[in-house]
N, C-alpha and C positions, 0 to 999 in steps of 0.2 A: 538285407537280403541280397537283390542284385542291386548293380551301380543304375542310378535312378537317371540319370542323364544318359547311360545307355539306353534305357526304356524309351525314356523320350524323344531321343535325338535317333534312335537308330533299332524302332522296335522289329523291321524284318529282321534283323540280325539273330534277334531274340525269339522269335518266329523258328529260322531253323533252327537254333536250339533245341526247342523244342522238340520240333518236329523230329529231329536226328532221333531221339529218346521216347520217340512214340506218343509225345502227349500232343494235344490239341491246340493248334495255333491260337485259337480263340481266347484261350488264356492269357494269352497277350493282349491282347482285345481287351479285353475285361479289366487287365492290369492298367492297362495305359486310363478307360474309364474312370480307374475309380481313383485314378489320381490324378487327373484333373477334376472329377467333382471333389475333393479331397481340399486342392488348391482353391478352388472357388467357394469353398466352405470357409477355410482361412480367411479370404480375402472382404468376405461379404462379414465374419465378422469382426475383423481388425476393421473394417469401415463404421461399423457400428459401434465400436466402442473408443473409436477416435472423434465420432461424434457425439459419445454420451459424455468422453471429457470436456468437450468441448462447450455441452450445454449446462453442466456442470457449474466451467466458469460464471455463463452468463447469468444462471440462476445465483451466485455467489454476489453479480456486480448490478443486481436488477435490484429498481426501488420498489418498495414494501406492495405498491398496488401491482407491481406486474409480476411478483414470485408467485401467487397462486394457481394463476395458467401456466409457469415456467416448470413450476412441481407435477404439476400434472402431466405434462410432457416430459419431464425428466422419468416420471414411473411409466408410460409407455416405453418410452426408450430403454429402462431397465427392465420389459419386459421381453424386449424386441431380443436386445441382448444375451438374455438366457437361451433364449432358443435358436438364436444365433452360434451359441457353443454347445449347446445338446446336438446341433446339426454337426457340427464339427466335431464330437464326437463318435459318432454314429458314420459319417463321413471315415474319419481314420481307420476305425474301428473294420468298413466295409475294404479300405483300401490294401488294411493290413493283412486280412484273408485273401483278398484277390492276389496280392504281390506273393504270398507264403504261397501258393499254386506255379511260381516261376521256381525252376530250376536253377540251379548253376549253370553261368553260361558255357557249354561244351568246348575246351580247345580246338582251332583248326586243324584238320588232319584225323579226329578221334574217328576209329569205324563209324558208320551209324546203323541204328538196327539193333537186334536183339541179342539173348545169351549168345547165341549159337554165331553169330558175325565179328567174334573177336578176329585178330590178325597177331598169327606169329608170328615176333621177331626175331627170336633166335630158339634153337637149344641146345644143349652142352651134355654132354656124354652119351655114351650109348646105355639105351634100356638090358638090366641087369639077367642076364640069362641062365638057367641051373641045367645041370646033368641030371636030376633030379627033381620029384614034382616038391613046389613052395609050398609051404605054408603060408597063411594069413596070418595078420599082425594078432588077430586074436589069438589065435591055435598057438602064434609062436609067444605070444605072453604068457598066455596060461600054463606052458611049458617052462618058460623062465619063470614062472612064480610070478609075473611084473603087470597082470592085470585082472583083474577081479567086476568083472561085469554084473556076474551074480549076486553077490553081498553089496553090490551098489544098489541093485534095482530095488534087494530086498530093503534099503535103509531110508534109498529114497528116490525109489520112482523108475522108470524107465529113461535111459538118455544116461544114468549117471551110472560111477564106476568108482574101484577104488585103484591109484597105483600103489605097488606094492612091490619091496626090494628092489633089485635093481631097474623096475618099472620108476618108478621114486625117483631114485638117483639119477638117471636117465633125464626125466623133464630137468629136475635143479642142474644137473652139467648142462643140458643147453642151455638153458635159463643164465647161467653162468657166466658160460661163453659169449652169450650175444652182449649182454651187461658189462662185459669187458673189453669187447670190442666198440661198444659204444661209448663208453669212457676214454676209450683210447681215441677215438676220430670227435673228444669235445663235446658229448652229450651229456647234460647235468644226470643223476642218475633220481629217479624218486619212485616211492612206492606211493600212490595215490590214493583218497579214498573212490571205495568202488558202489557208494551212495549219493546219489547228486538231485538236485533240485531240478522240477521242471521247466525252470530257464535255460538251465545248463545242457539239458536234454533236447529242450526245444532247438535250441541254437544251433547245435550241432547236425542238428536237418533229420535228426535220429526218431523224431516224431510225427514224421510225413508217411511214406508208403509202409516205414518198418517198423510203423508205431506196435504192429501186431509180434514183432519178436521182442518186443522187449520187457522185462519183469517189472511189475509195480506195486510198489510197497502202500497201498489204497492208505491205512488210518493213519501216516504221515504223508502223504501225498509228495512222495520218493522214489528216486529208479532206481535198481539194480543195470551198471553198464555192463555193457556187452564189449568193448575194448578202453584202453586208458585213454585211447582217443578223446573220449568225450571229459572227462578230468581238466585233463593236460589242456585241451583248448579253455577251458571256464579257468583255468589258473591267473590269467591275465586278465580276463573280461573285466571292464569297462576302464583299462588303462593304456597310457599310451607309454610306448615301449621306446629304448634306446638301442637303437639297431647301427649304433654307427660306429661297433666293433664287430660288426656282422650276425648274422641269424644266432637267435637264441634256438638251444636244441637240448632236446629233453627225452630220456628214454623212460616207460613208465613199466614198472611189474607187479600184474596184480593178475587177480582171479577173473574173472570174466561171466557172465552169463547171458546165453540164449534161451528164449522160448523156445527154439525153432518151428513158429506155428506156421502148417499147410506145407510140413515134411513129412508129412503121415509115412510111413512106410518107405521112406528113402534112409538111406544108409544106416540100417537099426542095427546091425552088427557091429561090435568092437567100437572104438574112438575116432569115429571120424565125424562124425555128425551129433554134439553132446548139447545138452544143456550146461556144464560148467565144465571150464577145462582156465588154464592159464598161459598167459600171454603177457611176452615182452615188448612196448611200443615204442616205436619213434618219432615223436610229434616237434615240428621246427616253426617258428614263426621267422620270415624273412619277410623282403620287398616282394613286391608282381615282380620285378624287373628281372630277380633273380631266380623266382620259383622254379621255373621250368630246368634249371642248372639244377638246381636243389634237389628236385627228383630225382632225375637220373641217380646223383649220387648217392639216395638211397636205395635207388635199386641196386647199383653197385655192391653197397655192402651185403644184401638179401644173397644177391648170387655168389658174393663171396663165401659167405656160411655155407652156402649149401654147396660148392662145390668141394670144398674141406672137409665138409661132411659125405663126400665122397656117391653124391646123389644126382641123379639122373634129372634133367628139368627143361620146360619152356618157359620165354617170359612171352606174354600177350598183351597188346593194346585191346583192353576192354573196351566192347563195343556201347553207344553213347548210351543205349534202352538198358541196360545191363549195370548203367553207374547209379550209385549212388545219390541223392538232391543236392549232395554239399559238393561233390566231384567233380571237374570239370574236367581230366583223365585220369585215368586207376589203369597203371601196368599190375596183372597177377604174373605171379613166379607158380609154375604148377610141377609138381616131382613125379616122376614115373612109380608107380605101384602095380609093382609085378600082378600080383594075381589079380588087379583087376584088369590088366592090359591097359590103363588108362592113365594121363596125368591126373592127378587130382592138386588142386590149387592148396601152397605150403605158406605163400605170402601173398599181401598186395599192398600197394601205396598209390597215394592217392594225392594228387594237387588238388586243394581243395581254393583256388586262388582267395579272393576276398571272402568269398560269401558267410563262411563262419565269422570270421572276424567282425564284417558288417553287423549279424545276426545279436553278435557276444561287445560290440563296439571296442575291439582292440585295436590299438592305430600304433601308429610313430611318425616320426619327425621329420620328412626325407630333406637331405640336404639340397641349399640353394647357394645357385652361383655367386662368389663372393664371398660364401662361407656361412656357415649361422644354418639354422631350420626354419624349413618352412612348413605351412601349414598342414596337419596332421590330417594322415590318411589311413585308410586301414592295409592294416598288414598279408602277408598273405599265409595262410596255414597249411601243411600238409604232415601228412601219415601216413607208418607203415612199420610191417611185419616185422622185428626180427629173428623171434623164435615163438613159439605155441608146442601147447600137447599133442597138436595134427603131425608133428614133425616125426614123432618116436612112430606113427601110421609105419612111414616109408624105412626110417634105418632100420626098421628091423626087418621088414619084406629085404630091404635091396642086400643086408650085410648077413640074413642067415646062412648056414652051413648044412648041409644033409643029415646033420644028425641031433638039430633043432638049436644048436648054439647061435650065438649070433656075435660077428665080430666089432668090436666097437672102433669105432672111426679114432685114429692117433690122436686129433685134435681135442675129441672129448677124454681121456685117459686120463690127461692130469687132475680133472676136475673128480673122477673116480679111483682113485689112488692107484693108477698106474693099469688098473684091468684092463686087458686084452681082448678077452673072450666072456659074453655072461653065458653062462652054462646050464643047461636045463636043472633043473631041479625035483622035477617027477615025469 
């Protein structure tokens, strides 16, 4: 979970953590409790059964008249002992819930506070203006033939959809392109599976506050993930890794699903708020020493895509009540969408420093002066965006034409056999 010598050595630290993220210092309290009773469960019965070996021997080296007191005291001793490790059970067991209640510890500098106290860093172009009133992405799918809301809901539910012609084509070019510019900057490429075990889920912190958006498969006691995020990190659990040609990086493409539960009535039009859509990730295991470099340079490539893609955007330092349990900061990239006057968020990435790692036990080897490894630590993990079906929301608001066409960005054309323009169709 968290580094346990932080807890101990330096629980105000852990305290504003906390605090920054709105939760209850006392959590910390509680944490640091139950792991010293935790410790002294240990210790009360490693004492107890370095005394039951020990009585052990002497009942071995005892003559015939004094082994029947010696047994008898050996079986109190063996009874001392059981309950000595039921405690220590029960012990771990309380300490393991107390500790799952601490967050990732917040990097220095994150806002703190809630949705609304994010901090812009930057943004890049100007919001996309017409001589003409816009269309929404819906209005302008349905016109391109490229989104089908109705034959989704009727097939399967509210939230789903289908795309269709060059709706289709659309998500696989960007799908594409991010997948190739990920290959090209050293990312292994994998399609993962989108079924994982509840370790796998656990670990990834995916089972704390958002345990409610997530799909579960109950008569195999399985999840449906919500990004390759959670894959990609379980890919290495419980090994230790060779980091000493630098960060392993991995871009993952798969399907994705949300509950979205206690979004009643927020964004029910069009694709922006779904239960299933598809998503490209990019998940790195590196050092601490270097995470914080590593980000950025995925944020780099996020605003690289989207300015090729010819899109309007902010990026923000997400504020600490707003991150995620495994986050310790999450910059979002948010794209302008004309009709609603608003950014709406197209990316985020997330330094998730040890805490997954901890959680999944993947370590490495860091090097020691003189040469050689030294002892194994855990790695640090992070993630992030580099294409999704939220993406087609914005090209097609930012690049439509007055007469419902919509122009495609140069970058995606190759991946479309050279199309220019997708053309209304009714």
């Amino acid at each position: 979970m968290i580094d346990l010598a932080l807890l101990r050595d330096d629980p105000d630290r852990v305290k504003r953590s906390q605090e920054a993220r709105g939760e209850s210092p006392t959590t910390v309290d509680e944490a640091v409790a139950a792991d010293r009773a935790r410790r002294a469960a240990i210790t009360a019965f490693e004492e107890l059964r370095a005394e039951q070996n020990a009585h052990g021997k002497r009942v071995a080296a005892a003559p015939k008249d004094e082994k029947a007191a010696l047994v008898a005291q050996a079986k109190d001793l063996s009874d001392r002992v059981k309950v000595a490790q039921q405690a220590v059970t029960t012990a771990e067991q309380a300490a393991d819930e107390a500790l799952a209640r601490i967050e990732n510890i917040v990097i220095d500098g994150v806002p703190a506070g809630g949705e609304e106290n994010f901090v812009t860093l930057r943004t890049h172009g100007q919001p996309a203006s017409f001589d003409f009133t816009p269309l929404d992405h819906l209005a302008l799918g349905e016109k391109l033939g490229a989104i089908d809301m109705e034959r989704g809901t009727k097939v399967s539910g509210s939230r789903f959809y289908f795309l269709t012609g060059i709706g289709a084509r659309l998500e696989y070019a960007l799908m594409s392109l991010g997948l190739q510019r990920a290959v090209d900057a050293g990312f292994v490429p994998m399609i993962p599976p989108t079924v994982v075990r509840p370790e796998i889920m656990r670990g990834t912190g995916f089972l704390g506050q958002h345990a409610d958006e997530v799909y579960r498969l109950e008569a195999d006691d399985l999840y449906l993930v919500g990004t390759s995020e959670v894959p990609l990190a379980g890919y290495h659990m419980g090994e230790i890794l060779d980091l000493s040609a630098g960060p392993k990086r991995y871009a993952g493409w798969s399907t994705c699903y949300r509950r979205e539960a206690g979004s009643y009535g927020k964004d029910t039009r069009g694709i922006i708020r779904v239960h299933q859509f598809n998503k490209l990730e990019m998940f790195v295991y590196t050092t601490l020493e270097d995470a914080e470099a590593e980000h950025l340079r995925l944020v780099d490539m996020q605003e690289s895509m989207l300015q090729d893609l010819g899109l309007s955007y902010r990026v923000i330092d997400v504020a600490a009540g707003d991150l995620g349990s495994s986050a310790a900061r999450k910059y979002d990239v948010e794209a302008w969408v004309p009709t609603q006057g608003a950014y709406r968020e197209l990316t985020s990435t997330s330094n998730c420093t040890s805490y997954q790692a901890r959680r999944l036990d993947v370590r490495y080897r860091p090097a020691v002066d003189g040469g050689g490894a030294g002892k194994a630590a855990p790695v640090a993990t992070l993630n992030g965006t580099l294409a999704t079906t939220r993406w087609i929301v914005a090209l097609l608001e930012t690049h439509q034409r007055a007469d419902g066409s919509v122009e495609i960005p140069e970058v995606l054309r190759p991946y479309l056999g050279g199309l220019e323009v997708a053309e209304p169709i009714a």
